[in-house]
C-alpha positions in Angstrom: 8.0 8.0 11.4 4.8 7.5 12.9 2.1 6.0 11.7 -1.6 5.1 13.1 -1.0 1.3 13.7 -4.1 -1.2 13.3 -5.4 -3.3 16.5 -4.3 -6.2 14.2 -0.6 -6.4 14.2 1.1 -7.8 11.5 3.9 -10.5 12.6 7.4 -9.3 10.7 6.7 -11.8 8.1 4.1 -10.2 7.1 5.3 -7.0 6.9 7.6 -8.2 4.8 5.8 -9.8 2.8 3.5 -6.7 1.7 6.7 -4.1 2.0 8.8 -6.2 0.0 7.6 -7.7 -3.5 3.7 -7.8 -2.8 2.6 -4.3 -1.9 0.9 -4.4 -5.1 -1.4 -6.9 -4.3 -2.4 -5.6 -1.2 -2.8 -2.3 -2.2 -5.1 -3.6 -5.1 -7.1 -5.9 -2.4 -7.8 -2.9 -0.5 -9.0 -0.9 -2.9 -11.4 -4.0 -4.0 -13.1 -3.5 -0.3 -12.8 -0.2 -0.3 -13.5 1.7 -3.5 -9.9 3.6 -2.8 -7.8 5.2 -4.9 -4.4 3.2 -5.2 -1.4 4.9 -4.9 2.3 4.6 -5.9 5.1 6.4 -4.0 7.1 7.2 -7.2 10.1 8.8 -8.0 9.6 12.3 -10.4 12.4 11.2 -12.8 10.2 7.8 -13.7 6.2 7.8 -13.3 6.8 3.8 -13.9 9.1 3.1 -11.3 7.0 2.8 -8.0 8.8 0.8 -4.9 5.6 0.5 -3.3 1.8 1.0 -3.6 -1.1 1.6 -1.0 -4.3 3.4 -1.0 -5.5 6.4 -0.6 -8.4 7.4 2.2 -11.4 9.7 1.3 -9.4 12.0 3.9 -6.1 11.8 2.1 -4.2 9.7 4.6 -2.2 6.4 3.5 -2.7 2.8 4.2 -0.8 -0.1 3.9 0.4 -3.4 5.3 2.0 -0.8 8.3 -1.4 1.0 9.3 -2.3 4.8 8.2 -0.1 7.7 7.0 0.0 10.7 6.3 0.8 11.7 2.8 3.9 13.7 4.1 5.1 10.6 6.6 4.6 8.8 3.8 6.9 10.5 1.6 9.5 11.5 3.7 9.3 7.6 4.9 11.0 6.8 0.9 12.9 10.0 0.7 16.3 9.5 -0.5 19.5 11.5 -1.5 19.0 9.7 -4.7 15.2 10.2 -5.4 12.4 12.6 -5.2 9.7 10.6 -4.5 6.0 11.8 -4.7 2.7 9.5 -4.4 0.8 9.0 -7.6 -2.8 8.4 -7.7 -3.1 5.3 -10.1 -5.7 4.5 -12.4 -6.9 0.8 -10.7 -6.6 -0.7 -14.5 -2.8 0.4 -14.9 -2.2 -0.7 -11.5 -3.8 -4.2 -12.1 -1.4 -4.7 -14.9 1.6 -3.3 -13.7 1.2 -5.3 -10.5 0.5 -8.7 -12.8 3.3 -8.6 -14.8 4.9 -11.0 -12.1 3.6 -13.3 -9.8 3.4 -12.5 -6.3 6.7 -13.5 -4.1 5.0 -14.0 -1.7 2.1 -16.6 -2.3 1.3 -18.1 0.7 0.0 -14.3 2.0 -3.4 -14.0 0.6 -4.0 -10.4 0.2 -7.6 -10.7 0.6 -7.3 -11.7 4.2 -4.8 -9.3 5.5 -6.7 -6.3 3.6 -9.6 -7.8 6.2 -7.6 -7.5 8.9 -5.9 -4.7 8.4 -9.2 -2.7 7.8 -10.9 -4.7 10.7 -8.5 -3.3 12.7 -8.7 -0.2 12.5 -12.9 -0.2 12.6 -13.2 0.7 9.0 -14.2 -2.4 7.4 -17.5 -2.2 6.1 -20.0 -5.0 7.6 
């Protein structure tokens, strides 16, 4: 799948980092700059469940750690034979908690700074 990539590029570490533990965060630290909605790609059986959260653009597309979506690319991206997966526009206070029930697995990746860059990157971070 395609996505709109940033002129920042995340090194593979980072990627990692924000695709697998600390999305969350991220998602959260870009909606603190931004005012966006944050999202969940669920799966329809269990609204809780959410491998992964982003936000949502005024225009509907996705961003995370990986640069801008589509919501379909986005979907499709975490289909599976197992799941139906749909994104889930989440109230920022029920995110908040649901994200710090743990610490982040990744501390040493403040999500602050690579919310920064990722919206630097692609010109939309306000001055």
């Amino acid at each position: 799948m395609e996505t709109m990539t940033s002129q920042y590029e995340a090194s593979a570490d980072v990627i990692h980092a924000f695709t697998a533990g600390d999305c969350g965060y991220l998602a959260l630290a870009l909606n603190q700059l931004t005012g966006w909605s944050v999202v969940t790609i669920t799966p329809v059986e269990d609204e809780n469940y959410w491998p992964h959260a982003a936000v949502q653009m005024p225009d509907g597309n996705i961003i995370d750690i990986e640069g801008i979506w589509t919501p379909d690319h986005f979907e499709a991206w975490w289909y599976s034979d197992e799941h139906d997966y749909r994104i889930y526009v989440r109230d920022v206070e029920w995110a908040t908690a649901s994200v710090q029930k743990r610490a982040p697995k990744f501390p040493d990746y403040d999500p602050i700074v690579y919310a920064r860059k990722i919206l630097d990157g692609l010109g939309l971070l306000a001055a």
